[in-house]
N, C-alpha and C positions, 0 to 999 in steps of 0.2 A: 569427490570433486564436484564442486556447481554447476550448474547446468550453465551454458553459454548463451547468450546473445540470441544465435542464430538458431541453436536448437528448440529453443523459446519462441522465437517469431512459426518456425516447423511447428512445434506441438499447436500452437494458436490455431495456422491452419489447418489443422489436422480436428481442431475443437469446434473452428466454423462448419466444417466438411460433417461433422457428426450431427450439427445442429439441425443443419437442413434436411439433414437423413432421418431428423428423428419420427414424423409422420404426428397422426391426431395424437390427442390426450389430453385429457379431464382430473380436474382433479376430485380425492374423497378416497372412499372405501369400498371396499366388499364387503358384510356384515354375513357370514352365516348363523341361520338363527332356526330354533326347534319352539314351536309352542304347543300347549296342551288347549283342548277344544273343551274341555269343561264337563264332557257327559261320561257318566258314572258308567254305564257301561262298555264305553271304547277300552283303547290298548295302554291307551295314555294314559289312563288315569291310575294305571299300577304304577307301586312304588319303585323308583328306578329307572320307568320309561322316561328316554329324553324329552318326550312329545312329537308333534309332528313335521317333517322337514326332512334335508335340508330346505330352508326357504334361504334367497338370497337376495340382499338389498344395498344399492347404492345408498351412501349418505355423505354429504360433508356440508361447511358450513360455509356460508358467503358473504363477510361485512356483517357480520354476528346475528345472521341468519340462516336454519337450520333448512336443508331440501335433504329428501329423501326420494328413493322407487326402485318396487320391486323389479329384478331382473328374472327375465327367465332361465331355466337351467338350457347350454346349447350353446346356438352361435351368439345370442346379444349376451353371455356370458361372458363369454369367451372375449368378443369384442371391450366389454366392460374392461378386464383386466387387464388388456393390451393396451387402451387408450392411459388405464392408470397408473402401471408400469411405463408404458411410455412418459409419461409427466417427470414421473421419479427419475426418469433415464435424463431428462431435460432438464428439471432443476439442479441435478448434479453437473452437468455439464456446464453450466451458467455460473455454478460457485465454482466448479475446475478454473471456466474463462478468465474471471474475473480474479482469480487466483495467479494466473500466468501474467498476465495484463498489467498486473501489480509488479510481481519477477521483473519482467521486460523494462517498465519505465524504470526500476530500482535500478537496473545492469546498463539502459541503454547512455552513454556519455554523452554529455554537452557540448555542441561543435564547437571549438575553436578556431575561429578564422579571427585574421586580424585586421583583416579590412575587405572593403568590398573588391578590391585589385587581386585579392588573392583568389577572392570567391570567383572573382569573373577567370582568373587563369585554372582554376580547379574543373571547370564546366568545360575550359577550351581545351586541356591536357590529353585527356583521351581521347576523343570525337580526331582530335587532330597527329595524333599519334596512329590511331587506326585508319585516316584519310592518307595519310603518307605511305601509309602501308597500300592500300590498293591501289593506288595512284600508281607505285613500282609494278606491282603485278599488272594492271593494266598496260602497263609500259613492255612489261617481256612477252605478254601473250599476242599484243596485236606485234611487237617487230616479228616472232616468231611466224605467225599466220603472213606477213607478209615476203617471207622468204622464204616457204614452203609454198606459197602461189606462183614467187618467179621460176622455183627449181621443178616442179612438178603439175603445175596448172590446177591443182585442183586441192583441196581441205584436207586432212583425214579427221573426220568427224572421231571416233572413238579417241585418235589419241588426244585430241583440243579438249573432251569430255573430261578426261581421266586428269588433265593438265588444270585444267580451270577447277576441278576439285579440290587438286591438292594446295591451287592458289587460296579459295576458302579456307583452308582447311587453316594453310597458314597464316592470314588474315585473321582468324577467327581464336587462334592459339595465344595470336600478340593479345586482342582483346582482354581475353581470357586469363592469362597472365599478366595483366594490371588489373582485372575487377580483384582478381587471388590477392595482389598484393595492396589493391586500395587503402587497407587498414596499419599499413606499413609494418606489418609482421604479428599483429596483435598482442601485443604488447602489452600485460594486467597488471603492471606495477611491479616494486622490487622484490615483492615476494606475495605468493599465492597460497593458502591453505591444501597441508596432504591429508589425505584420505587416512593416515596412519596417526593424526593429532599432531605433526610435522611441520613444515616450511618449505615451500619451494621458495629457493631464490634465482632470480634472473642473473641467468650467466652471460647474455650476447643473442646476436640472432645467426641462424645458422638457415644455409642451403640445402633444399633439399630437388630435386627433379624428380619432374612428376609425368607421367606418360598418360595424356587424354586422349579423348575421341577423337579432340581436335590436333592433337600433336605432342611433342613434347615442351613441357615449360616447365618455368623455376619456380618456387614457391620458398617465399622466407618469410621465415619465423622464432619467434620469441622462444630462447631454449631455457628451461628451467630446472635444477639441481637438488634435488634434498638429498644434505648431504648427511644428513644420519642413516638413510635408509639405501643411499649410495644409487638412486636412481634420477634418472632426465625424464622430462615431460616436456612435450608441446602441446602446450591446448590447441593451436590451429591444425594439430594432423587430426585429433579428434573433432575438431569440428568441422573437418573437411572429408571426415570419414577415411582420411588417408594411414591411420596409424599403423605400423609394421610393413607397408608393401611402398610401395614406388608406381603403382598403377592405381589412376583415378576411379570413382565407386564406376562410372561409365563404363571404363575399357574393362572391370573384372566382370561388370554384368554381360558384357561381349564375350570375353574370355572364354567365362563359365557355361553360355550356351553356347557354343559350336561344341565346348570340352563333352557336354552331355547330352549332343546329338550327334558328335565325330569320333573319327579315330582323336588324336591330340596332333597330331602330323596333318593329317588332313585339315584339323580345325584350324593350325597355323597358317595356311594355306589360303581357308576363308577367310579369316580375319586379312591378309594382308589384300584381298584379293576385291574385298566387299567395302573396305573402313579403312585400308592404308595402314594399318598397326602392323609394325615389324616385333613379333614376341617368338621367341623357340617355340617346343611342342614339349618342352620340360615342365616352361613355365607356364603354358597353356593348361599342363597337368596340376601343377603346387593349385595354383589359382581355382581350378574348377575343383580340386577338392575341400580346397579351405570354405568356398562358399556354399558347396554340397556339406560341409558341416553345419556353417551357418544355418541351411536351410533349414535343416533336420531339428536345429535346435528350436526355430522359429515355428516347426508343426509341432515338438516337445511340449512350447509353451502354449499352443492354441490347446492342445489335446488336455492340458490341464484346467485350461481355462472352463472348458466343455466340461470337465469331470465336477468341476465346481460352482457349475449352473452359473457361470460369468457371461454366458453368452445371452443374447438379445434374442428373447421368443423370434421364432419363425412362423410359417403357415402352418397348417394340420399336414402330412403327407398319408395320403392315400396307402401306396403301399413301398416297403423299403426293401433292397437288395442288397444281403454282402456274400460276396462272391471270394474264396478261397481255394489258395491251388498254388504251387510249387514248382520250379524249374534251376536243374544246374546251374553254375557259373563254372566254368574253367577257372581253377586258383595256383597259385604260386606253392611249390612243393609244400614248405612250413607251413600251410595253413589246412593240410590233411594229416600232419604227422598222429598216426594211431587211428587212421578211420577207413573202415572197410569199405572197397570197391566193387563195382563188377565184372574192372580188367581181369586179364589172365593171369597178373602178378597179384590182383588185392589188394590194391591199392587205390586207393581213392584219387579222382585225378580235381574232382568237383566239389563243389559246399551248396546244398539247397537255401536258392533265394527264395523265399516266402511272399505271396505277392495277395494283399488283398483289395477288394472292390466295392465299393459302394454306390448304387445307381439305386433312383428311383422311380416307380411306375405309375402312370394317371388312370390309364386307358387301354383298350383296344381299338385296332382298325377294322374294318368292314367286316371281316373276315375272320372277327371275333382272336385276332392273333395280339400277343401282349405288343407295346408297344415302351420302347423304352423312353423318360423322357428327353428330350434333347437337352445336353452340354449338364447331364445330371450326375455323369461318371468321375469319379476322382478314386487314384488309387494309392498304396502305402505299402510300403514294403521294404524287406531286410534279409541279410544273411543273419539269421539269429534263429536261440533255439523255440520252440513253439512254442513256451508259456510265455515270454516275451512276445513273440509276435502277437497272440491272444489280444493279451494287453493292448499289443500298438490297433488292431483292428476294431476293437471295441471303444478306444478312444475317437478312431475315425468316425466309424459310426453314430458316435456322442456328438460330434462335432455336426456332423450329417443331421440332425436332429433325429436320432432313435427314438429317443423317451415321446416323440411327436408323432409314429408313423403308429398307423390303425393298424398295420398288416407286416409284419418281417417275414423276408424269407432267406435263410441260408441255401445257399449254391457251392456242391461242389464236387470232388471225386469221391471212390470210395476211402480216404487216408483218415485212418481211425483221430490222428490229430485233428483235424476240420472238425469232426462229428464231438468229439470232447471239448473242444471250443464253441459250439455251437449252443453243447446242453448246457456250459456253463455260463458262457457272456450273453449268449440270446435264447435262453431258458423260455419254451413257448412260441416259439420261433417255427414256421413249417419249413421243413430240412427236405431237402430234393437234393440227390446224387444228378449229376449231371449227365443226361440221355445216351451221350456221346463216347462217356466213359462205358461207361452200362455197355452198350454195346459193343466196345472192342475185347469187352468180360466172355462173351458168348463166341464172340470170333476167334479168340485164343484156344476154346473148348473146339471150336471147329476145325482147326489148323494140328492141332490135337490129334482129334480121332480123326477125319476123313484124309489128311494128307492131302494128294493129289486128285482124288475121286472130286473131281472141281461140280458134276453136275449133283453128288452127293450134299459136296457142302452148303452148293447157292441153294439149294432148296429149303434145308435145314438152317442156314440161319437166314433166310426169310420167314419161314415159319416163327423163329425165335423174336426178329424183328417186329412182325405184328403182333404177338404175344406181350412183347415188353411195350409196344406204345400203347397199348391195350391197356396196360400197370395188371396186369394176368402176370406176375410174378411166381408163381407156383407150379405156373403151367411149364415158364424158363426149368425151374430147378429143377421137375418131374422129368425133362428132357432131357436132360445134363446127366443124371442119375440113369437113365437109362441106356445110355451110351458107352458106360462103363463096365457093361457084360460084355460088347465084341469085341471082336481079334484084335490086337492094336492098338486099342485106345487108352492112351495116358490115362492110368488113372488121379496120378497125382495130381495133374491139371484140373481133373473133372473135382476131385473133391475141393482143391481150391478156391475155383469157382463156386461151387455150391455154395460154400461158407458165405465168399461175400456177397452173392446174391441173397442169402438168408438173414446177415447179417442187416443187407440195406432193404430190406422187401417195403418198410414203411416207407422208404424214401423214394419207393419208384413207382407210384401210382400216377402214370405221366396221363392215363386218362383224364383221372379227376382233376389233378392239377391245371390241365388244360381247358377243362370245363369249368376253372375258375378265373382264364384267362393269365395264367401264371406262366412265367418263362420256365422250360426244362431243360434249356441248357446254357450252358454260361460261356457264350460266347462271347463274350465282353472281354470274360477275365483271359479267356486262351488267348484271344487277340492283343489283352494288354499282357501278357507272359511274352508274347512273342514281339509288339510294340516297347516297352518299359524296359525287356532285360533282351531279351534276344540280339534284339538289333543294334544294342549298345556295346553289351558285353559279353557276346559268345560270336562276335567275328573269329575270321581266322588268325591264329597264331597268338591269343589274348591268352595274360596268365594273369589276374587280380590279384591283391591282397584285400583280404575281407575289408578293413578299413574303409581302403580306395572305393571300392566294387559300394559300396554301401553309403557313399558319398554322391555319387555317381548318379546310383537308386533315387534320393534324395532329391537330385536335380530333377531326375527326367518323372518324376511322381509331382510335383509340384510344375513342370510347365502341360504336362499332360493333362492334371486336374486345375489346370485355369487357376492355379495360385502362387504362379510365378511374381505377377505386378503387388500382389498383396505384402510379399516377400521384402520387394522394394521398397512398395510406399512405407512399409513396417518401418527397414533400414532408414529411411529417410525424417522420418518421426521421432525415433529413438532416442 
C-alpha cells in the first residue's frame, strides 16, 4: 500500500531533522597509495614489494580543477573520512528529500472551496465550535466556586485543580475530534490499489472510538473492501497509527509505561490517577505487551542495522564494558515443564533471564578509581537460551560502537556461558570475573570448614580477601587445598571451589587490573539484575509466561537505556 499524505510530510521532517545533524563535510577521496623510491639497494626495489606506504591523500576535483593533500595517518585521518562520509550521508539525504517532496506534491489535493463565503465559514467552524465549548465550561466552574463559597466559606483548591483539568481535557478532546475529522473521513476514491495486485473498493464510512490523552472521541473513516482477498482497510487507522486497538498512539505510550514500571493493577490506578484514563489492569496488560513487542522488534531492526555497518561513525571510545550475569523469573507451571529445580520436589519453579550491559569508560578520579561514564549504560536482555542471548549482546555492543573502542572488557561471574561468549563475540577482549562473586567463592569454602568457630573464619577469609585483591590467586587455592586435611571440613566444597578458582585465575588479577584503572566489579549489571527484572518481575505472588516476562524486559531495557523517545520518534516516522 502507498504511503499517505501524512506519513510523507512525517518522513520530510524526519529528513530536515537529519540534515541539520549532519555536521562538517568535504567533498573527494582517500587515495591509498605505495611508491617505490628508486634505489637499488632498499626493499622496494625487489620483485613483488609493493613500495613504500601506506601514504594517504585527499583528492577531488572542483569546476574541472584537480586539488590534492597529503593526509596524515591519525586524527586529520580519521577527521578526513568523517567529514567525507558525512557528505555522502548529505547528498543522499538531499536526493531522499527531494524524492519525498516530489511524493508529497503528487498525493497532496487541490482545495476545493467554492467561494470565498465558504472559506470565511471554514476559518470560523472550529475556533467557534471550541469557544462555545469553553465558554460552557467556564459557565459550570465559576457557578460551582460560587456556591461552594456560600456553603463553606472558603475554595478547595485540589478539587477546582482536578475539576478545571478535566474541563481541558474536555475542551481539548472536541478540538481534537474535528482536527481527526477535518478531512471528512479520508476518503481516496472509489477504489484504492491492494498490496496483493487487488482492489479495494469503497464501502461507506464507518465509526470507530478512539480513547486519547485528551478523552474519548469518534473518528470516521473511509472503509474499504477487497473482496477477492475478503479483507477491510482504513487508510486513516494506519495513518492515525490506530489500527487493531481503540487507544490512541498517546494513551498506549502511557499504558505501556506504568505497565513496565507497575504491577498492571497498580498502573491502572496511575493512569487514572495522573491522566484521567479509565482502562482495566487486563488491558493495561494486552497494551504494555503488544508494545513490549513492538519494542523488541525496533532494537531487532537497530541491532541489524549495526551488524551491516548502516550506522553513522561515532567518536573513538576509549575503553568499552559488556557486562553479563543471570537472575530467575518466577514462571507459570507450563513454562518449566521438564526442567530441574533446586526445590525439594525438582521442580523448577523459575526460567533464567539473561541480562546484559554495555557502559563505557574515559577516565579516572583523583584517586586513580575507574569512573564510569555518565548516562553510557544501556542494557538487553531475555529469557532465552545462551547462544541467542550471545547473539543479542554482541549486537548491542555493535550498536554501542565495538568495532570503535581501543579497549574491551568483559565483566562477569564465574558461568562458563559468559566466558564462551566472551572467547567467541569479544575474542581479545580482557575477561574479569567479577570481585564480588570471587569472593562469596572462598566464603562458601569458609562456612564449609569452620562452621561456627566465627573467630577461625573472620581471620581466614580475611587472609583470603587480601590475597584475592592482590590477584595472588595461587596463594586462594593453596589455602583452600589445605583445609581439606582437618576434622570436618567438606571436601566436596573445597575441591569445587579449587576448580573455579583455577578455572578463572587469569581472570582475577584485580591488582593489575586496577593498576590499569579497570572496573572489577560489575556493579552496574547486579544493580540493573535487580533494577530491569527484579523490581518488575519477581514482586510477590508474579507467575510470567516467557512471552509476557520478555515483553516486559523489552520495555523497561529500552526506557532504562535512554531509548524509549527514539522508539517513538521511530513509530512516528514510519
Amino acid at each position: 500500500m502507498g504511503d499517505t499524505l501524512e506519513s510523507l510530510e512525517q518522513k520530510r521532517d524526519h529528513l530536515y531533522g537529519q540534515l541539520r545533524e549532519t555536521g562538517d563535510f568535504r567533498r573527494g577521496i582517500i587515495s591509498v597509495l605505495y611508491r617505490k623510491c628508486g634505489k637499488k639497494n632498499c626493499a622496494c626495489a625487489q620483485e613483488g614489494h609493493p613500495g613504500h606506504g601506506p601514504l594517504h591523500l585527499w583528492n577531488t576535483t572542483i569546476k574541472g580543477k584537480s586539488y590534492a593533500k597529503s593526509v596524515k595517518l591519525g586524527p586529520e585521518l580519521q577527521k578526513y573520512l568523517e567529514e567525507i562520509a558525512n557528505r555522502h550521508r548529505f547528498v543522499k539525504l538531499c536526493e531522499e528529500l527531494v524524492e519525498t517532496n516530489e511524493r508529497i506534491c503528487d498525493l497532496r489535493p487541490v482545495p476545493e472551496i467554492k467561494d470565498d463565503q465558504e472559506l470565511a465559514g471554514l476559518k470560523k467552524k472550529l475556533p467557534e465550535a471550541v469557544y462555545e465549548e469553553i465558554q460552557k465550561e467556564i459557565g459550570r466552574i465559576v457557578s460551582r466556586y460560587v456556591a461552594e463559597k456560600k456553603v463553606s466559606g472558603r475554595m478547595d483548591l485540589e478539587s477546582f485543580e482536578m475539576s478545571i483539568r478535566s474541563s481541558m481535557h474536555q475542551i481539548g478532546g472536541r478540538m481534537l475530534e474535528a482536527l481527526v475529522n477535518a478531512d471528512g473521513g479520508d476518503y481516496r476514491g472509489r477504489t484504492i490499489p491492494c498490496d496483493q495486485g487487488h482492489q479495494y473498493e469503497f464501502v461507506g464510512y464507518r465509526r470507530k472510538d478512539l480513547l486519547t490523552v485528551l478523552g474519548p472521541v469518534v473518528v470516521r473513516r473511509a472503509y474499504y473492501l477487497d473482496r477477492e482477498c475478503g479483507t477491510g482497510y482504513c487508510p486513516k487507522d494506519r495513518a492515525l497509527d490506530i489500527e487493531g486497538t481503540s487507544y490512541s498512539a498517546g494513551v498506549r505510550r502511557m499504558m505501556s509505561k506504568v505497565g513496565a514500571y507497575r504491577s498492571f493493577g497498580l498502573g491502572q490506578e496511575d493512569l487514572y490517577e495522573l491522566a484521567g484514563i479509565r482502562v482495566s489492569a487486563k488491558e493495561v496488560e494486552r497494551v504494555s505487551e503488544r508494545v513490549g513487542g513492538q519494542v523488541e522488534a525496533f532494537h531487532a531492526r537497530e541491532a541489524e542495522a549495526a551488524l551491516s555497518d548502516k550506522i553513522v561513525p561515532i567518536k573513538p571510545i576509549p575503553r568499552m564494558y559488556v557486562c553479563l550475569d543471570g537472575t530467575g523469573v518466577p514462571v507459570v507451571k507450563n513454562e518449566t515443564e521438564g526442567r530441574q529445580g533446586k526445590g525439594e520436589d525438582g521442580q523448577a519453579k523459575t526460567r533464567e533471564a539473561k541480562l546484559g550491559c554495555v557502559f563505557t569508560q574515559t577516565g579516572v578520579d583523583e584517586e586513580r578509581r575507574p569512573v564510569r561514564d555518565e548516562e553510557s549504560t544501556s542494557y538487553t536482555g531475555a529469557i532465552e537460551p545462551a547462544e541467542a542471548f550471545g547473539s543479542r549482546i554482541y549486537q548491542e555492543a555493535k550498536r554501542r560502537g565495538l568495532d570503535r573502542a581501543a579497549e574491551v572488557c568483559v565483566l562477569g561471574d564465574g558461568a562458563l556461558w559468559i566466558w564462551n561468549h566472551a572467547e567467541e563475540q569479544f575474542y581479545g577482549a580482557t575477561q574479569i570475573v567479577d570481585l564480588y562473586h570471587a569472593r562469596e567463592h572462598y566464603w562458601s569454602v569458609a562456612r564449609a570448614c569452620f562452621g561456627q568457630k566465627k573467630e577461625n573464619l573472620r581471620q581466614w577469609t580475611e587472609d583470603r580477601r587480601r590475597e584475592l585483591d592482590g590477584g595472588r590467586v595461587e596463594e586462594v587455592i593453596r589455602a583452600i587445598k589445605l583445609l581439606t586435611s582437618l576434622p570436618g571440613c567438606d571436601k566436596a566444597v573445597c575441591e569445587r571451589e579449587v576448580g573455579y578458582f583455577e578455572r578463572n585465575r587469569e581472570r582475577m588479577r584485580y591488582a593489575d587490573f586496577r593498576s590499569r584503572g579497570l572496573f572489577v566489579g560489575s556493579g552496574v549489571l547486579e544493580a540493573g539484575c535487580r533494577t530491569v527484572i527484579g523490581q518488575r518481575l519477581k514482586q510477590s505472588g508474579m507467575h510470567w509466561t516467557v512471552k509476557g516476562a520478555n515483553r516486559i524486559i523489552a520495555l523497561r531495557c529500552s526506557l532504562l537505556s535512554n531509548r524509549w523517545e527514539d522508539f517513538w520518534q521511530n513509530r512516528a516516522c514510519a
